[in-house]
Residue, then its C-alpha position, 0 to 999 in steps of 0.5 A: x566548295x560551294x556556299x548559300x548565304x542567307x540575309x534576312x534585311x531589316x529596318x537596322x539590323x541585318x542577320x546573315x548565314x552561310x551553310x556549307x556542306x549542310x553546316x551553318x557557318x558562324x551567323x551573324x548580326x549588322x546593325x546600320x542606319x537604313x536597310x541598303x546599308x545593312x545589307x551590303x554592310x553584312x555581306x561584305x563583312x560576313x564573306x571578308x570574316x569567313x575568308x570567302x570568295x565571291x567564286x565559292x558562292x553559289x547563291x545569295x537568298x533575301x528575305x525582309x524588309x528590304x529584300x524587293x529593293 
């Protein structure tokens, strides 16, 4: 399996993706304080909710606010 998540970073609020097999895995939304928060925030709760591995990601896309950071 090998999944592609997509994080778009805002000033609080992060939405996250994940797409395995061209089928969308159980979006989701993370609200934090500053834009680092978030992102690491989404990431973290999105793979431990949907029980992935770091080894099944094959690639991780930014985009918002805080994705050149």
């Amino acid at each position: 399996m090998s999944i592609v998540i997509g994080i778009d970073v805002g000033g609080s609020t992060t939405k996250i993706i994940g797409i395995d097999n061209n089928t969308i895995k159980n979006p989701m939304t993370v609200t934090a304080t500053d834009p680092i928060t978030s992102l690491f925030g989404a990431f973290g709760k999105y793979i431990y909710d949907n029980g992935i591995s770091l080894e099944e990601i094959e690639k991780v896309m930014l985009t918002g606010v805080g994705s050149a950071m």
